[in-house]
DRENZAZA-324010 format. One record per atom (N, C-alpha, C): residue number from 1; atom name; x, y, z. Coordinates in nm, 2 decimals, always signed. Example, Ala and Ser with C-alpha at 12.3 -4.5 7.8 and 13.67 -1.06 7.14 Angstrom:
(atom 1, N, (+1.32, -0.57, +0.78)) (atom 1, CA, (+1.23, -0.45, +0.78)) (atom 1, C, (+1.32, -0.33, +0.78)) (atom 2, N, (+1.28, -0.22, +0.71)) (atom 2, CA, (+1.37, -0.11, +0.71)) (atom 2, C, (+1.29, +0.00, +0.79)) 
This chain:
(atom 1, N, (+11.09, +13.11, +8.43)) (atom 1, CA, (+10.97, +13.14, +8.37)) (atom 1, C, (+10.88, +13.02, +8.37)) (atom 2, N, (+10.75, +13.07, +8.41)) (atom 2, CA, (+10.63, +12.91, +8.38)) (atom 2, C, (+10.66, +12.89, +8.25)) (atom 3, N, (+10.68, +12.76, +8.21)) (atom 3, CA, (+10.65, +12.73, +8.07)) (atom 3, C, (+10.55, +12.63, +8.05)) (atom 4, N, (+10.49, +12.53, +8.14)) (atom 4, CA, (+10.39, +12.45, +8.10)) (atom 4, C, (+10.32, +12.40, +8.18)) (atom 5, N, (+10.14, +12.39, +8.14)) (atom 5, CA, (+10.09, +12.36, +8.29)) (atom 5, C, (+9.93, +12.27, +8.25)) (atom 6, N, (+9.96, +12.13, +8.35)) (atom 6, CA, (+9.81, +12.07, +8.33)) (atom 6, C, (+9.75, +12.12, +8.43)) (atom 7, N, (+9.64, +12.16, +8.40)) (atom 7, CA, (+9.55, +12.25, +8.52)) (atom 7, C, (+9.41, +12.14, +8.52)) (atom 8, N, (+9.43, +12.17, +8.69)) (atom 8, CA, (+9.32, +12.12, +8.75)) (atom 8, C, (+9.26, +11.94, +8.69)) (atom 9, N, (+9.39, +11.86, +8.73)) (atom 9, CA, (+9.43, +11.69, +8.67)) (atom 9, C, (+9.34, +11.67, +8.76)) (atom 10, N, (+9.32, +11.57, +8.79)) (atom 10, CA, (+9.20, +11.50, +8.93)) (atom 10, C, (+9.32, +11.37, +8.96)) (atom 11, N, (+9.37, +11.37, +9.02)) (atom 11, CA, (+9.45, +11.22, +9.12)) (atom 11, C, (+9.38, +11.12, +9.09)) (atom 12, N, (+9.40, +11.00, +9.04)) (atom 12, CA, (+9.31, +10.89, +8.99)) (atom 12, C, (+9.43, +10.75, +9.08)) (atom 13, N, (+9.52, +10.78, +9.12)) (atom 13, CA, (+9.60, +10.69, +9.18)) (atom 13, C, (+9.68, +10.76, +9.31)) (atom 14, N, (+9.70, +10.67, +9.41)) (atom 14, CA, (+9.82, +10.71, +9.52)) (atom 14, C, (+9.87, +10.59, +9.52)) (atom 15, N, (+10.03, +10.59, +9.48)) (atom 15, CA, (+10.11, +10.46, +9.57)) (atom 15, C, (+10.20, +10.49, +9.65)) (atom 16, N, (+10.19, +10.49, +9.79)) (atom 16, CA, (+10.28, +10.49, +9.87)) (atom 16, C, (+10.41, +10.48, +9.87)) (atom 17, N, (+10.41, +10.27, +9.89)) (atom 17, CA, (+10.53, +10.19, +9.82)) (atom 17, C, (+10.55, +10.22, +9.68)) (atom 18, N, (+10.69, +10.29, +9.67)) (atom 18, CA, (+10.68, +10.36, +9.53)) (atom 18, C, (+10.80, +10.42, +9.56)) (atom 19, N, (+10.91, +10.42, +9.46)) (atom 19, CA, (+11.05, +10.51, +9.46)) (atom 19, C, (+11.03, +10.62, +9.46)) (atom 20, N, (+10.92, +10.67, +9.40)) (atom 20, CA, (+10.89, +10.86, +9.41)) (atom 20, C, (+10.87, +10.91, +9.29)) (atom 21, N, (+10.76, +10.98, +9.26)) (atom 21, CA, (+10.75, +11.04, +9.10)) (atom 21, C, (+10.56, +11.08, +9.05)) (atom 22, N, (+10.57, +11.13, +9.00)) (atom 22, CA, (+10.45, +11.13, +8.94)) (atom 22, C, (+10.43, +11.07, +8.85)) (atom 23, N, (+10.32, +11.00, +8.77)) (atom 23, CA, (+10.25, +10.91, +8.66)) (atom 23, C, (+10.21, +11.01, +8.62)) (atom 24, N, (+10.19, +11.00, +8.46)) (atom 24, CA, (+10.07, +11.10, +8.41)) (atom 24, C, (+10.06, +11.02, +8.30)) (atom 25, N, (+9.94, +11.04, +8.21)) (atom 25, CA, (+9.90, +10.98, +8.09)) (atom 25, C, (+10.00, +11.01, +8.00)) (atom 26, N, (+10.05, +10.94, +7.95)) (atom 26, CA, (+10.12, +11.00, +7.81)) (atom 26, C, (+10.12, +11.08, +7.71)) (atom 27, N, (+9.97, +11.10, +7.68)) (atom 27, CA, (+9.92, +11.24, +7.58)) (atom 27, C, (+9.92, +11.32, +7.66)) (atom 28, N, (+9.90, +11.35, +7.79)) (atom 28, CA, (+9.88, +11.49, +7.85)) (atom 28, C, (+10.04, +11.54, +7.86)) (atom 29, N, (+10.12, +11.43, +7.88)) (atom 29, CA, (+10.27, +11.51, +7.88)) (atom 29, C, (+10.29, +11.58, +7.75)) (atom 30, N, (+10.27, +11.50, +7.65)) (atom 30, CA, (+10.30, +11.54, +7.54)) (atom 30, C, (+10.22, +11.68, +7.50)) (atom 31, N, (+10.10, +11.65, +7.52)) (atom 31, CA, (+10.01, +11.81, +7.51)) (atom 31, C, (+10.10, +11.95, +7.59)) (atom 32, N, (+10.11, +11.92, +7.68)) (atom 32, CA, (+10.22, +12.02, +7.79)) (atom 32, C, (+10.34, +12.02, +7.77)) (atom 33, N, (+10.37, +11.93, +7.68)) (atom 33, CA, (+10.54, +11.93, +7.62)) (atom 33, C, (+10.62, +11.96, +7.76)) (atom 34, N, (+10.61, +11.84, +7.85)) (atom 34, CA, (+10.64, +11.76, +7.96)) (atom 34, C, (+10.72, +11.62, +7.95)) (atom 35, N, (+10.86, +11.62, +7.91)) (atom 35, CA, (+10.89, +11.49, +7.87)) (atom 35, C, (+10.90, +11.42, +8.03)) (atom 36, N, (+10.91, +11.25, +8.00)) (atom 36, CA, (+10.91, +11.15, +8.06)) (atom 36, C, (+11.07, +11.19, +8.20)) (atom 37, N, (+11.04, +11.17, +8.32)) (atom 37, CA, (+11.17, +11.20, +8.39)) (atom 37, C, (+11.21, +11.37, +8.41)) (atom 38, N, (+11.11, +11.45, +8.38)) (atom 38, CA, (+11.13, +11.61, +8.37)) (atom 38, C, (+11.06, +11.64, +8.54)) (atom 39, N, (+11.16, +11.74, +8.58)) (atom 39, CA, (+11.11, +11.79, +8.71)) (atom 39, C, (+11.00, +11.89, +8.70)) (atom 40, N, (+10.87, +11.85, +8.78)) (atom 40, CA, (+10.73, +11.91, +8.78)) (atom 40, C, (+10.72, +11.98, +8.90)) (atom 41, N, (+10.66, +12.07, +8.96)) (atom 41, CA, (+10.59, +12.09, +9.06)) (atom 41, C, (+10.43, +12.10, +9.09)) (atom 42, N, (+10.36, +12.04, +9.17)) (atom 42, CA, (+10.26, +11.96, +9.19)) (atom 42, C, (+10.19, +12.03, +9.33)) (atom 43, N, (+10.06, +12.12, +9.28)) (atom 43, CA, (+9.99, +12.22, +9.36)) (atom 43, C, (+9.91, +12.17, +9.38)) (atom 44, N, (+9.83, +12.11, +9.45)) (atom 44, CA, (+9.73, +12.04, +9.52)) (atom 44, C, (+9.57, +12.13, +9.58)) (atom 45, N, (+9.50, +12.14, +9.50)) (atom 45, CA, (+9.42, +12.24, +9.48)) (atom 45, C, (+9.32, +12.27, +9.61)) (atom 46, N, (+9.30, +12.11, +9.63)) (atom 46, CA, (+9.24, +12.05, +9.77)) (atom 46, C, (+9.26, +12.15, +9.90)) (atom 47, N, (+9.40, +12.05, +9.92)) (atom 47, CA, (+9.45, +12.07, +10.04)) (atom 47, C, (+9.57, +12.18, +10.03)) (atom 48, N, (+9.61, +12.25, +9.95)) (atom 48, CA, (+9.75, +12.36, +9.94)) (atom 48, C, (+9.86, +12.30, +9.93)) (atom 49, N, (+9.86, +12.19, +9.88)) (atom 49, CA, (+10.04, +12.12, +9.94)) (atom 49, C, (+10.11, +12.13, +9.81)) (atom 50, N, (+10.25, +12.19, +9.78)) (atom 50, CA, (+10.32, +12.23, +9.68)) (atom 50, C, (+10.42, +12.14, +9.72)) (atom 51, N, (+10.49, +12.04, +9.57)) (atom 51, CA, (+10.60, +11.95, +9.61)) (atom 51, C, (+10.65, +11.99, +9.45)) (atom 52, N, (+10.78, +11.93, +9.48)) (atom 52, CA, (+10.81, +11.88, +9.33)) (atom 52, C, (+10.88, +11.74, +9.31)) (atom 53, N, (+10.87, +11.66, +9.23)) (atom 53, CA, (+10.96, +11.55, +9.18)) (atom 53, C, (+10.93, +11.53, +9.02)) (atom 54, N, (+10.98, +11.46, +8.99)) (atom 54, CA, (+10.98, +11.42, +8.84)) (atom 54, C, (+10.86, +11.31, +8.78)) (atom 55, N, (+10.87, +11.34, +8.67)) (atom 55, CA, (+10.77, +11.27, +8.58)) (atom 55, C, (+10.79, +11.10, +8.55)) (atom 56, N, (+10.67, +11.02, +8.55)) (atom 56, CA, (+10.70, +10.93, +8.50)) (atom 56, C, (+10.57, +10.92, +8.38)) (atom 57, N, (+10.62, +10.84, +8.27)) (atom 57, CA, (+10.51, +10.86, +8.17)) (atom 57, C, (+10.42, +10.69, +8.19)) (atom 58, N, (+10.23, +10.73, +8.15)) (atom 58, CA, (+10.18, +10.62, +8.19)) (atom 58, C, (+10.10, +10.60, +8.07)) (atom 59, N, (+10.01, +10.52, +8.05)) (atom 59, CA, (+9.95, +10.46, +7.93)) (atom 59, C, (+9.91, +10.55, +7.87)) (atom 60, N, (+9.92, +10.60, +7.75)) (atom 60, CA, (+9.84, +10.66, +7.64)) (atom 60, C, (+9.63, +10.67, +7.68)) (atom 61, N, (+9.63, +10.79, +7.67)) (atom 61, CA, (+9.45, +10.81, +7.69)) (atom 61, C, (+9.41, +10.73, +7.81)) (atom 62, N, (+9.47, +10.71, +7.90)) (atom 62, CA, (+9.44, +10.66, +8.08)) (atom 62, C, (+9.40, +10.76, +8.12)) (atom 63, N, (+9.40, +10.85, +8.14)) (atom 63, CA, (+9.37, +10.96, +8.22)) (atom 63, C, (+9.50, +11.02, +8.37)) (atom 64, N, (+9.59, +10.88, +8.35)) (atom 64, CA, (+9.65, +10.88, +8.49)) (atom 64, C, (+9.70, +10.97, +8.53)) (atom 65, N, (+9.66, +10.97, +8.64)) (atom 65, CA, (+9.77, +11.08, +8.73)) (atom 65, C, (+9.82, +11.03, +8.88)) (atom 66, N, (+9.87, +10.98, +8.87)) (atom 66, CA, (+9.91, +10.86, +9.03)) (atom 66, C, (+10.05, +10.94, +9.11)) (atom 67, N, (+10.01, +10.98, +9.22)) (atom 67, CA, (+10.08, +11.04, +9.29)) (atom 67, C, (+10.21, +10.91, +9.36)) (atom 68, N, (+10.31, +10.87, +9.33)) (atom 68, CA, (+10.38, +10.77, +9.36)) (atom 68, C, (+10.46, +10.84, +9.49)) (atom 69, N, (+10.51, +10.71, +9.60)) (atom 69, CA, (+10.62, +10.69, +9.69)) (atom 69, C, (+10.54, +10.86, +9.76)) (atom 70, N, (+10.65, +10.94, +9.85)) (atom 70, CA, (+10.63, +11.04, +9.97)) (atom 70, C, (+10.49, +11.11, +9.87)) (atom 71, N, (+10.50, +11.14, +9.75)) (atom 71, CA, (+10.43, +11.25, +9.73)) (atom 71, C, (+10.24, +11.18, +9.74)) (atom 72, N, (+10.25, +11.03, +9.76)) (atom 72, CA, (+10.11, +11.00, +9.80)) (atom 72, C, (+10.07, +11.06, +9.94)) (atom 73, N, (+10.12, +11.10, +10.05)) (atom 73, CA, (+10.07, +11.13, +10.15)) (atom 73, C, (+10.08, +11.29, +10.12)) (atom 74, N, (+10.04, +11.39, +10.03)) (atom 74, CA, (+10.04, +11.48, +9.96)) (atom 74, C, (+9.88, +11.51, +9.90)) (atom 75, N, (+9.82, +11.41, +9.87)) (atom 75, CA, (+9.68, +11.39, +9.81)) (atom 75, C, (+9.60, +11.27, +9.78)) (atom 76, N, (+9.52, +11.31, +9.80)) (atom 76, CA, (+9.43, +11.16, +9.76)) (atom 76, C, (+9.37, +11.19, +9.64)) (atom 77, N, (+9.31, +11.04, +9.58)) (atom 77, CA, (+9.27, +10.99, +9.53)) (atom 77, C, (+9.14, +11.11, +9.50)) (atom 78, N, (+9.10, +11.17, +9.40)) (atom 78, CA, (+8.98, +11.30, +9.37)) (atom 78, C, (+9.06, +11.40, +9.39)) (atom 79, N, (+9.17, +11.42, +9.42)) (atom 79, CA, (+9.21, +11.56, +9.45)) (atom 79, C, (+9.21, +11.63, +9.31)) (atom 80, N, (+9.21, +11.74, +9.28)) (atom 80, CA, (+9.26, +11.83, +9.17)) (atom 80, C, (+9.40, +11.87, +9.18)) (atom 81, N, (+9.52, +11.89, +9.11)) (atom 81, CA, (+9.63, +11.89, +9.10)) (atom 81, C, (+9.63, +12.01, +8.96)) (atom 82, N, (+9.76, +12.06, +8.97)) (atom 82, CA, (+9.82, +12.18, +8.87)) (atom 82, C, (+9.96, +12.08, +8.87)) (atom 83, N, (+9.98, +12.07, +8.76)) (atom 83, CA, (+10.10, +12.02, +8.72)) (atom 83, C, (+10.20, +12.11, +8.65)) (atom 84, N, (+10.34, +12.21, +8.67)) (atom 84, CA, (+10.37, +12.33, +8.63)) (atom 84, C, (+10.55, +12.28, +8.60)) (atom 85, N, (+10.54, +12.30, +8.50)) (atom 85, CA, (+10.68, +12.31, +8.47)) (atom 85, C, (+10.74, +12.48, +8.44)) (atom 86, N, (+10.89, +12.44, +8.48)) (atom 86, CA, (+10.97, +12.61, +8.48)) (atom 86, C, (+11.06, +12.61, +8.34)) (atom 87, N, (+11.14, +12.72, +8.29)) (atom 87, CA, (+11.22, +12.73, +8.24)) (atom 87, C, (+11.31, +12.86, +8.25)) (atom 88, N, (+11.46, +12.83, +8.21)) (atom 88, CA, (+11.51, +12.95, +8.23)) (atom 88, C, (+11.55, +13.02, +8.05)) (atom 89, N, (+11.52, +13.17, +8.09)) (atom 89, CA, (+11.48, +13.25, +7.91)) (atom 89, C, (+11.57, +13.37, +7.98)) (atom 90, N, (+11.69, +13.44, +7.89)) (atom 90, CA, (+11.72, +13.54, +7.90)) (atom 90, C, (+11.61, +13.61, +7.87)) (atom 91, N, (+11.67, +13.71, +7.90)) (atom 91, CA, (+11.54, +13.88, +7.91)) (atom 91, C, (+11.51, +13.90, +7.77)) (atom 92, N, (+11.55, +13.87, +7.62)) (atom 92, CA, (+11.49, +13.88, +7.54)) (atom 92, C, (+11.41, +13.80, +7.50)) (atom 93, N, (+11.39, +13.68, +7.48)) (atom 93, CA, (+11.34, +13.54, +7.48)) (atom 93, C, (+11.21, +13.53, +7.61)) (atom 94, N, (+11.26, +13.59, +7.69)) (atom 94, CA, (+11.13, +13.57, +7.85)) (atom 94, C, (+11.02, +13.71, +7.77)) (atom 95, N, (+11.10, +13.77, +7.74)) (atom 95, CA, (+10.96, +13.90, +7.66)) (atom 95, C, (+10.89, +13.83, +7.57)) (atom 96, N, (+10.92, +13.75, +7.50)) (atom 96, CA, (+10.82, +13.67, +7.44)) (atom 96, C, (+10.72, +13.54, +7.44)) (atom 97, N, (+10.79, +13.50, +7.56)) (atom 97, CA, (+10.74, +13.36, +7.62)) (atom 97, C, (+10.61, +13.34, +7.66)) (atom 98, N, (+10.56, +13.27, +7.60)) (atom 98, CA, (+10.35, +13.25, +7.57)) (atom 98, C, (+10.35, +13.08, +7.65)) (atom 99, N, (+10.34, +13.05, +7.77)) (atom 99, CA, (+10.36, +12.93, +7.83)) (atom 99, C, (+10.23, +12.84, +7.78)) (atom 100, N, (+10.23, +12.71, +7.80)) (atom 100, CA, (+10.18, +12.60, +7.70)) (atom 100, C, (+10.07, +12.56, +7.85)) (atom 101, N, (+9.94, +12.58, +7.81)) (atom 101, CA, (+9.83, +12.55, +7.92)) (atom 101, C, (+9.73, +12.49, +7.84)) (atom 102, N, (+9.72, +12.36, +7.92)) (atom 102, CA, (+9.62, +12.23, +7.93)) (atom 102, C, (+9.55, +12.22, +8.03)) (atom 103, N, (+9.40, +12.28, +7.98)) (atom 103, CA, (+9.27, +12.25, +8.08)) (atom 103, C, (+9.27, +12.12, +8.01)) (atom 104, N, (+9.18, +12.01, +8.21)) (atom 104, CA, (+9.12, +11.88, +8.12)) (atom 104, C, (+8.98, +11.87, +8.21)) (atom 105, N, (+8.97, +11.81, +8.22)) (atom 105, CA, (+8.79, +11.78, +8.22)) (atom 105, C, (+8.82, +11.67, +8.37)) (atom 106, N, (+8.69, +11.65, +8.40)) (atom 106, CA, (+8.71, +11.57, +8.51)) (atom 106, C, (+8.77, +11.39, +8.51)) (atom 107, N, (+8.75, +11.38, +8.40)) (atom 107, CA, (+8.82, +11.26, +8.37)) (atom 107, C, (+8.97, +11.26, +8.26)) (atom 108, N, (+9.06, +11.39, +8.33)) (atom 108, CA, (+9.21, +11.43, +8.31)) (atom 108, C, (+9.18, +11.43, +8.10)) (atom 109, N, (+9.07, +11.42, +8.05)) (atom 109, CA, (+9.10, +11.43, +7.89)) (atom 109, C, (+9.11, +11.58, +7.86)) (atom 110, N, (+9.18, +11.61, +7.74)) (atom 110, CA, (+9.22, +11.76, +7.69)) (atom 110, C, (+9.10, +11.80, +7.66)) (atom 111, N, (+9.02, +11.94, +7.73)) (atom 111, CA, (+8.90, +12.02, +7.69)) (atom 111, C, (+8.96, +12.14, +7.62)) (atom 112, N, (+9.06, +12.15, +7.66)) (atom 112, CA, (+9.14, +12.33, +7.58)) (atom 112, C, (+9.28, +12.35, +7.62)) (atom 113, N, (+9.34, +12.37, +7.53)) (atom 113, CA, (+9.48, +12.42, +7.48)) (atom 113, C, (+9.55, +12.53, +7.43)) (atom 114, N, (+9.59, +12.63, +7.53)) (atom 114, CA, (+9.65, +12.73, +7.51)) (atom 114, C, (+9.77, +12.77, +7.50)) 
């Protein structure tokens, strides 16, 4: 099941040289209850490109979203990004499952939380 999602982040970093991962601001994980090192998948609104790797947490209220190591040649710098985390819910528990969505604004700050 979806359980969490920053919708429409803007890419504010690409590092190439880079072990692999995504950066995100630290309140926006938290807002999407996204911990630090959690596997994400990363929809590229731009160009279509769907990857996944894991999270790294970045400074508090930066806005960051730095696409690190393979997943920079993925998007640039302005791109819009969906950031989506999964979970698995037996059939009673998935009937109730209300997944956690974070609109942000063009400069990645929280405009609305659902």
């Amino acid at each position: 099941m979806f359980r969490s999602k920053i919708h429409r982040a803007v890419v504010t970093m690409a590092e190439l040289y880079y072990e692999g991962s995504i950066t995100i601001d630290k309140d926006l994980l938290a807002a999407a209850d996204i911990l630090p090192y959690e596997k994400v998948q990363v929809v590229n609104i731009n160009n279509g490109s769907r990857f996944e790797t894991y999270t790294l947490e970045g400074p508090a209220g930066s806005g960051m979203i730095c696409l690190n190591g393979p997943a920079a040649r993925l998007g640039s710098v302005g791109d819009e990004v969906i950031i989506i985390t999964y979970t698995h819910l037996d059939e009673e528990k998935a009937k109730k499952h209300k997944p956690k969505v974070i609109l942000v604004d063009k400069d990645n700050k929280i405009k609305h939380e659902f």
